[in-house]
KETI-499900 format. One record per residue (C-alpha): x, y, z. Coordinates in steps of 0.05 Angstrom, whole numbers, padded with zeros to 5 digits, always signed. Each point is the difference from the previous one (the first is absolute). Last residue first. Layout:
N
XYZ;...
REM end
This chain:
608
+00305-00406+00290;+00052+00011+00047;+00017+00080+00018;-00027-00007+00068;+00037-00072+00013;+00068+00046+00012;+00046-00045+00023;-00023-00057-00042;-00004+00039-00067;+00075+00014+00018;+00022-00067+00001;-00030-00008-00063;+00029+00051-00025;+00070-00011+00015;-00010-00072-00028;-00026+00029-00062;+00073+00035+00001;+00032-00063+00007;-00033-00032-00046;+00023+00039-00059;+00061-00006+00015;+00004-00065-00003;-00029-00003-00060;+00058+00035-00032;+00043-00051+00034;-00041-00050-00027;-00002+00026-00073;+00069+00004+00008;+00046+00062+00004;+00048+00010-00056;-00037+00061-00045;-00041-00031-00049;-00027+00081-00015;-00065-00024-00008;+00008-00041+00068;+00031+00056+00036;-00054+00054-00021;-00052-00047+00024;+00040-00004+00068;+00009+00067-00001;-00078+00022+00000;-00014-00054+00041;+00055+00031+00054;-00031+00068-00015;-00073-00030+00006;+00015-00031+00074;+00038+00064+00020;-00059+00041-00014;-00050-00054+00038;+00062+00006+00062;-00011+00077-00001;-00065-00008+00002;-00024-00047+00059;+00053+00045+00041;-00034+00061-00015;-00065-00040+00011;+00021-00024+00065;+00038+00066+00028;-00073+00034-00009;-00035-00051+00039;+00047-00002+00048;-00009+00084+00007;-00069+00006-00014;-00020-00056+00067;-00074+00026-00020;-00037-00061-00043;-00065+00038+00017;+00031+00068-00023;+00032-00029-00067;-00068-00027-00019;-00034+00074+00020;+00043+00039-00046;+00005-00053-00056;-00080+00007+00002;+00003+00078+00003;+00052+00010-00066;-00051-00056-00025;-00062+00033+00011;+00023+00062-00024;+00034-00024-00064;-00073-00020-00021;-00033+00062+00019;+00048+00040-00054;+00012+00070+00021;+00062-00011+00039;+00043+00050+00023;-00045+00023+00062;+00012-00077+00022;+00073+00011+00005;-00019+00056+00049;-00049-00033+00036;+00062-00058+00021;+00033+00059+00030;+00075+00004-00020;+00049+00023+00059;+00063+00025-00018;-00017+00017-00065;+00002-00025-00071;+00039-00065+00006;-00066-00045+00013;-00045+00045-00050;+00044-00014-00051;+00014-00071+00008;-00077-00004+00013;-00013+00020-00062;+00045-00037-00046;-00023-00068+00028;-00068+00021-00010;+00010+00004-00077;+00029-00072+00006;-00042-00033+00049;-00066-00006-00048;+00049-00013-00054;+00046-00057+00035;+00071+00025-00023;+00020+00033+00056;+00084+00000-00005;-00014+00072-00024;-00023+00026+00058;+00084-00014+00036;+00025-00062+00028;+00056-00004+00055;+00024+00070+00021;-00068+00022-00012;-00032-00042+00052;+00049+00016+00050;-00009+00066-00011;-00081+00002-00007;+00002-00030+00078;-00028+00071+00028;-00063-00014-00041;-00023-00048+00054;-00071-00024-00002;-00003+00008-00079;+00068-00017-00006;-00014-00069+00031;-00052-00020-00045;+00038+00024-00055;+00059-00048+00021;-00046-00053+00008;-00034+00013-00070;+00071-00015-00036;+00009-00066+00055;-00063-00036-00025;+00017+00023-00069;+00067-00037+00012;-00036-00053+00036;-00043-00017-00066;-00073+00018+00006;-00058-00050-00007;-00065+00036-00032;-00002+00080+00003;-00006+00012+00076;-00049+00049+00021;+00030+00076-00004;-00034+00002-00066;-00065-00004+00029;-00052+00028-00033;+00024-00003-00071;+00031-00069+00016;+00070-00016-00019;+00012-00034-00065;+00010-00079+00015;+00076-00029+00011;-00004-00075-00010;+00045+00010-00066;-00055-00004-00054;+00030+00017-00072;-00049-00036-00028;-00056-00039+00043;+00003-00062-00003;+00027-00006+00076;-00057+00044+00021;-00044-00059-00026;+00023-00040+00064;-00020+00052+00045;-00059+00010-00030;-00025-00073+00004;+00017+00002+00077;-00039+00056+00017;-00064-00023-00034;+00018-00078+00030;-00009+00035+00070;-00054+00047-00013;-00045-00064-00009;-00024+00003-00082;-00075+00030-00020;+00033+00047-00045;-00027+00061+00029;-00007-00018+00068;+00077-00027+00000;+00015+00072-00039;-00040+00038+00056;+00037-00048+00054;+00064+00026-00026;-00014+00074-00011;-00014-00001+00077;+00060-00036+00015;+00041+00062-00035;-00037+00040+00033;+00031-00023+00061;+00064-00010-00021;+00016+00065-00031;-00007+00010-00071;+00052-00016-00077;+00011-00063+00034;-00068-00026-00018;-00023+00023-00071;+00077-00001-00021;-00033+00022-00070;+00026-00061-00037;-00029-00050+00055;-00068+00033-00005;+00007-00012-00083;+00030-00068+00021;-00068-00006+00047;-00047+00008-00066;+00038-00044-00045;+00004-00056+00050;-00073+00002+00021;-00019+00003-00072;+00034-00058-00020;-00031-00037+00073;-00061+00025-00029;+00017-00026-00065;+00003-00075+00020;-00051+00003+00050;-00051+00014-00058;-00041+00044-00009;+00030+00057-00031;+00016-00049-00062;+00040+00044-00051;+00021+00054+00061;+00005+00071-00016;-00065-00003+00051;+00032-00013+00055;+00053+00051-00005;-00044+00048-00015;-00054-00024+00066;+00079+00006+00026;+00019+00065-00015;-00068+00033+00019;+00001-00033+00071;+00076+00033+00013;-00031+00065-00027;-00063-00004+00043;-00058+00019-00038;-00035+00053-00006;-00077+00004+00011;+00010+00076+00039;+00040+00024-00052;-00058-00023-00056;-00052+00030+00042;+00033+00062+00011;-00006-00003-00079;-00075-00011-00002;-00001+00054+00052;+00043+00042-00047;-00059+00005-00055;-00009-00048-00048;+00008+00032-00073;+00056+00045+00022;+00027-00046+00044;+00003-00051-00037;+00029+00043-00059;+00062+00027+00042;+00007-00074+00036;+00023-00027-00071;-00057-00043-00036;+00021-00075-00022;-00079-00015+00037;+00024-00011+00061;+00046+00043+00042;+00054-00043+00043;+00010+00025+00073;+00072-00030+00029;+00023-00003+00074;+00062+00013+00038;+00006+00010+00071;+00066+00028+00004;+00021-00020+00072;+00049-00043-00029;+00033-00002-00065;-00030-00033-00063;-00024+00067-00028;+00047-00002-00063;-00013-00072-00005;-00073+00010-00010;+00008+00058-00034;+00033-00045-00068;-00066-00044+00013;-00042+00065-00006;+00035+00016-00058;-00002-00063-00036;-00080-00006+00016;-00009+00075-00031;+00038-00013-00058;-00043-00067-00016;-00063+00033+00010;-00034+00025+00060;+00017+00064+00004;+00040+00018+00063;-00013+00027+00069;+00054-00011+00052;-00023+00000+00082;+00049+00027+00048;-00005+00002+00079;+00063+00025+00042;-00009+00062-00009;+00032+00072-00013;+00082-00013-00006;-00023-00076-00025;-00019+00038-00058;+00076+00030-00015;+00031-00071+00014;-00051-00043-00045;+00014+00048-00057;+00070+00001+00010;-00010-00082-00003;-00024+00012-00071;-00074-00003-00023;+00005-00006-00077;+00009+00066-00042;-00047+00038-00044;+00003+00053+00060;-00039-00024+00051;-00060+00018+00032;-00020+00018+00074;-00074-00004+00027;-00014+00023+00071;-00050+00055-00023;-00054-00044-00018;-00045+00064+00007;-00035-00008-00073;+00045+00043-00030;+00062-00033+00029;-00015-00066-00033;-00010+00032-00060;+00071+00030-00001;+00033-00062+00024;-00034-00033-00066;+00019+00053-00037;+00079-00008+00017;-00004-00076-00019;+00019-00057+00041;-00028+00002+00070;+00019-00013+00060;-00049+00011+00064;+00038+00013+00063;-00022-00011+00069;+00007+00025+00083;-00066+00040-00020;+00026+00069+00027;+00067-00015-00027;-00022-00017-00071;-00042+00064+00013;+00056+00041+00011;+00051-00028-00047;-00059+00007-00058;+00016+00070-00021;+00074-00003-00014;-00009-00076-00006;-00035+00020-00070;+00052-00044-00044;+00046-00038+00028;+00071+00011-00011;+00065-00058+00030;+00006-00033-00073;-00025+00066-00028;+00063+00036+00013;+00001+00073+00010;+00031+00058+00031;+00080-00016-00018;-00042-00019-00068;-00019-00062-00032;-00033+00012-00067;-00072+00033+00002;-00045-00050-00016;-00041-00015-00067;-00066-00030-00004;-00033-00036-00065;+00075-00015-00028;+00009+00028-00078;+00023-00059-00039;-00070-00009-00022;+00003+00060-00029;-00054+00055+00021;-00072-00010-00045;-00034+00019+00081;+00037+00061-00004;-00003+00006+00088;+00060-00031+00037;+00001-00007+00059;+00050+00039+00041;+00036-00008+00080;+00036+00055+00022;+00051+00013+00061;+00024+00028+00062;-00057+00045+00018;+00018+00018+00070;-00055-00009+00055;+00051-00032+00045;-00051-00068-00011;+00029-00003-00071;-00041+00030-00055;+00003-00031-00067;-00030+00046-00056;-00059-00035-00048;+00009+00027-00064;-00047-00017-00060;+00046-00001-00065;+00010+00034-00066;+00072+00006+00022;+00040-00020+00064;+00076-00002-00016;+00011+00074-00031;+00056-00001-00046;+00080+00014+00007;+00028+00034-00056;+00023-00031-00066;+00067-00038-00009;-00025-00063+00012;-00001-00041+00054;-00055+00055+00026;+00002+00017+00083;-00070-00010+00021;-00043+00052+00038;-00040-00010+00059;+00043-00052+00042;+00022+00043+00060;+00071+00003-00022;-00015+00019-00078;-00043+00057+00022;+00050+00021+00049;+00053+00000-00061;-00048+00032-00053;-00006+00060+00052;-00064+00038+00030;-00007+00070+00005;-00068+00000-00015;+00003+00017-00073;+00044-00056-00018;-00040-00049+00040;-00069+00024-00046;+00050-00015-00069;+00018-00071+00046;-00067-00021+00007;-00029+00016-00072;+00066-00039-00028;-00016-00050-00040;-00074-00004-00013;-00058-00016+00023;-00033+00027+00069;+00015-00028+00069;-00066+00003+00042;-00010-00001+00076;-00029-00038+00055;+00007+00043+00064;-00023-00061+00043;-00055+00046+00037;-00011+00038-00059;-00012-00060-00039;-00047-00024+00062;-00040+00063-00008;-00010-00008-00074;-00024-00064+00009;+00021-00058-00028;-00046-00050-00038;+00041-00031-00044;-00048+00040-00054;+00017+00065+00039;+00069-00017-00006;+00000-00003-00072;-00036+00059-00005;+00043+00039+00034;+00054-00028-00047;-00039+00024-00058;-00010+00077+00031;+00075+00003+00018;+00030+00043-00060;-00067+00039-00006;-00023+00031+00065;+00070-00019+00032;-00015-00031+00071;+00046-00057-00027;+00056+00049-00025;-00001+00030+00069;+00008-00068+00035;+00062-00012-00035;+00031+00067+00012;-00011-00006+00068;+00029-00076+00010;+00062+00035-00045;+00010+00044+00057;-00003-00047+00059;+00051-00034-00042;+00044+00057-00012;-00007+00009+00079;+00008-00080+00020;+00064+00003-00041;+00025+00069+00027;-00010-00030+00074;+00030-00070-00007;+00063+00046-00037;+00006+00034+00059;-00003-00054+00041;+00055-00042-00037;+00048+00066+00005;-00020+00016+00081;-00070+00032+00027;+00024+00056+00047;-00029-00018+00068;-00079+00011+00022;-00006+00017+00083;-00067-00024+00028;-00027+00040+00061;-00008-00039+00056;-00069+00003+00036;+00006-00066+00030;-00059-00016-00044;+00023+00026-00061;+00061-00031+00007;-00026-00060+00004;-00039+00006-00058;+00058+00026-00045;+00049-00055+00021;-00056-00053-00011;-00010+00033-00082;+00071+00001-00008;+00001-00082+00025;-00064-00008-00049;-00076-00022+00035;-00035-00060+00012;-00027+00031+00059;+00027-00051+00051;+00047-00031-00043;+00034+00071-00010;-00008+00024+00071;+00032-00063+00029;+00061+00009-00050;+00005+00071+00026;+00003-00009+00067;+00060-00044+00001;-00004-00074-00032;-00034-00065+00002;-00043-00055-00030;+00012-00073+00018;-00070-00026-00008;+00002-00031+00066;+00059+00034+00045;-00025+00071-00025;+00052+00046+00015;+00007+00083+00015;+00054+00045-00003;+00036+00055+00043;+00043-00042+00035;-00024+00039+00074;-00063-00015-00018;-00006-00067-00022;-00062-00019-00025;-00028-00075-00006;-00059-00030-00039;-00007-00072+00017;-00066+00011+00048;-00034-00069-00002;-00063+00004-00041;+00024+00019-00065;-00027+00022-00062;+00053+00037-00045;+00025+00074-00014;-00018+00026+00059;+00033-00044+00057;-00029-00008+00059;+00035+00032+00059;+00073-00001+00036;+00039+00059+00033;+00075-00009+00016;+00050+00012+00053;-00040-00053+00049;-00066-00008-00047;-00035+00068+00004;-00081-00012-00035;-00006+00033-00065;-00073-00004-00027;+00019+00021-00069;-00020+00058-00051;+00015+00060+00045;+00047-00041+00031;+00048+00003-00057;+00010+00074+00004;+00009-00005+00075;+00047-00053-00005;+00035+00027-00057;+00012+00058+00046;+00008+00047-00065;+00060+00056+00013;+00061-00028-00010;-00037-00033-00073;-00022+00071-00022;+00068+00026+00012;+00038-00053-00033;-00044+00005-00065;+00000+00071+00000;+00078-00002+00009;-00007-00049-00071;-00028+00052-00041;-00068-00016-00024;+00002+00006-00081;
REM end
């Protein structure tokens, strides 16, 4: 664990111009230095760094931070793992800090674990007790070199093989409950080995840690109750919902490549990789999630899903589809023919044929609607294309397609659909909009973007208009925090993406005399909290004027509380048929909205 002064000390010392420059043509801009942005094509230099803030910003794709952010997009890299390398080049040495209670126990679970991965492989390298397994894989046509590579492994049969070898190595029944290789009976006998008579493939996280197993099973005359694969359970380390399997080795060529293969099954990802497609990622038994999404867009910006081409296969690439409907995820989907998984195709093929295959993919928004299309009872006719065209845009219009991205992408996505469907871009946008109304549970709010979550989520209300002034303004002037706080406090954040932040920069803002913007940066790992924390920054700079801008949304605020106390009473008169009128209740009522109006007038940058 990097202790926190190390941070500080690495991030005083890096001249993020400097560092930055040696991957950007900085030219100085007045205070500032502009160039061409790295992490998307431009033209026009958007791509500012501030030097005497401490962070950098990206006015087109809205990416921004302190050095460290910039070093992680740039090399696709971990926040320890930017700390280290700066360091290293400034010539700091790294200070480690006592790992605390949840640390420790991240450390004995990933030890027991590494452990077990050992044990496992040394029963499958067994002359005798793995002999029929290596046969196995030598018919799938693994190597011995790529098993070593992987470090598949074997769990013998019966009950408690794993946990008599634990015993011996000075490992307890409670760690081996906690980390998911031994099962806690219902019944009054002792806890029993989890994995058994199975072929082990360990699940190593891109830390190098193992952090958890994955089985098949191998008694081919196994009850049919018995599941093919079984998963660790969910762990502090592990949860296969955000876990792909290989990423530990692929992150660098997925990187490389700027793309991600996905694949289903844990051999086919092996295959893959022994015939040098080593940007292929599987997952765990699980459908794509939107963790998923997150942790590959980390690497690349380019994904392409393999499935079989049955009916599982279709469902799953239409259940990515929506997954991946975000922007700048390019998205596309390779089927293999012949109801063969991509492990056999490639083995009988050869991984040009399957290059091939990624290189013929289609686009995923294409895909959906040739399916779309051809779900159809008459395909042909105008009738069910305009059925399809409504089923396939209320799918875009589920996924917030459009207000989920920036405006200019957002046009380009537009004119792709209008292409697409043969429709004017116009009528395209117009027929979502109305189909957002069927959607359920719709509110007009849209999920903020992954790229861009400092972008405008749909149509705000003033109060959340006036909650992100306030940040704005404490961002540019942390000296304000006690008027803030002696109004609203973190908690009155309910907005996710703002929530968590909220919290933060409270902190930060009342934790020294005077905060460095860098500094609140150093706490954050996560890219996508960056760009915002750096996006409020720079809105509240251009509006400036802090101080009447400030007063505005306090004011905006206090009034919006008193407007849902005075409801609040009002409905608690009326239940309680206290002796006030429905009018003079109403009354009321109007008065305050009257308040608010007048307020929305005096301060027209809070209006919607």
């Amino acid at each position: 664990m990097i202790d926190q002064t190390t941070i500080r000390q690495v991030q005083n010392a890096a001249d993020i111009v400097e560092i930055i420059g040696q991957h950007v043509s900085l030219k100085r801009a007045g205070r500032n230095f502009l160039g061409l942005c790295p992490f998307h094509e431009e033209k026009t230099p958007s791509f500012s760094v501030s030097p005497t803030k401490g962070i950098f910003k990206c006015f087109g794709c809205g990416a921004g931070g302190s050095v460290f952010q910039f070093l992680m997009r740039k090399d696709r890299i971990s926040f320890p793992e930017a700390v280290r390398s700066l360091a290293q080049q400034l010539g700091i040495p790294i200070a480690q800090r006592q790992a605390g209670p949840d640390d420790q126990r991240k450390i004995h679970l990933a030890d027991v674990n590494q452990w077990a991965a050992g044990l496992f492989r040394k029963n499958l390298l067994h002359p005798d007790h793995g002999r029929a397994v290596r046969r196995y894989l030598d018919d799938r046509g693994l190597t011995a070199q790529i098993q070593e590579e992987f470090k598949l492994g074997l769990a013998l049969p019966g009950w408690d093989n794993l946990i008599r070898a634990a015993t011996t190595a000075g490992h307890s029944s409670e760690l081996l409950i906690a980390a998911g290789l031994v099962t806690a009976s219902q019944s009054a006998r002792a806890p029993y080995d989890r994995f058994r008579n199975r072929l082990i493939f360990p699940i190593v996280d891109v830390a190098q840690r193992v952090v958890a197993f994955a089985g098949r099973v191998l008694d081919p005359d196994s009850d049919a109750n018995t599941p093919k694969y079984l998963n660790s359970p969910q762990t502090v380390l592990f949860d296969k919902s955000s876990c792909l399997y290989g990423l530990n080795a692929a992150r660098q060529a997925i990187a490389r490549k700027n793309q991600a293969i996905v694949v289903e099954g844990y051999t086919d990802c092996l295959m893959a990789h022994q015939n040098g497609l080593a940007n292929v990622v599987a997952t765990m038994g699980t459908a794509l999630t939107s963790e998923h999404a997150a942790i590959l867009r980390r690497f690349c910006d380019r994904v392409v899903v393999v499935f079989d081409s049955d009916q599982a296969g279709r469902a799953a690439a239409e259940r990515a589809l929506d997954i991946f409907l975000r922007p700048r995820i390019a998205l596309k989907v390779a089927r293999v023919p012949d109801d063969k998984d991509p492990c056999d195709y490639i083995d009988k093929h050869g991984s040009e044929a399957f290059e091939q295959l990624i290189a013929n993919a289609a686009d995923a928004l294409e895909y959906k609607w040739q399916l779309t299309r051809q779900a159809q009872a008459d395909p042909a006719s105008p009738a069910a294309k305009h059925r399809a065209i409504r089923e396939f845009l209320l799918a875009v219009a589920r996924s917030a397609y459009f207000d989920a991205s920036d405006p200019v992408w957002r046009g380009l996505l537009l004119n792709h659909l209008a292409k697409l469907l043969s429709v004017p871009p116009p009528q395209v946008l117009a027929m979502v909009n109305r189909l957002k109304a069927q959607v359920p549970g719709f509110t007009g709010r849209t999920p903020p973007s992954s790229d861009s979550p400092a972008q405008t989520q749909g149509p705000l209300t003033t109060f959340e208009r006036a909650l992100r002034q306030l940040l704005q303004v404490l961002l540019n002037k942390p000296s304000y925090i006690e008027k803030v706080a002696a109004v609203l406090g973190p908690d009155d954040f309910t907005d996710p993406a703002l929530g968590p932040l909220a919290q933060a920069i409270f902190k930060w803002a009342a934790g020294s005399d005077q905060p460095q913007l860098a500094q609140l940066l150093a706490d954050h790992a996560d890219l996508e909290q960056a760009d915002l924390i750096t996006s409020l920054a720079q809105e509240g700079s251009q509006k400036g004027n802090f101080q009447d801008n400030l007063a505005g949304a306090l004011d905006y605020i206090n009034t919006h509380h008193r407007q849902n106390q005075l409801r609040q009473t009002a409905e608690a008169l009326r239940n309680a048929q206290a002796d006030l009128s429905d009018q003079q209740i109403n009354q009321m009522l109007q008065q305050v909205q009257s308040q608010l109006r007048t307020h929305d007038q005096r301060n027209p940058g809070l209006r919607v």
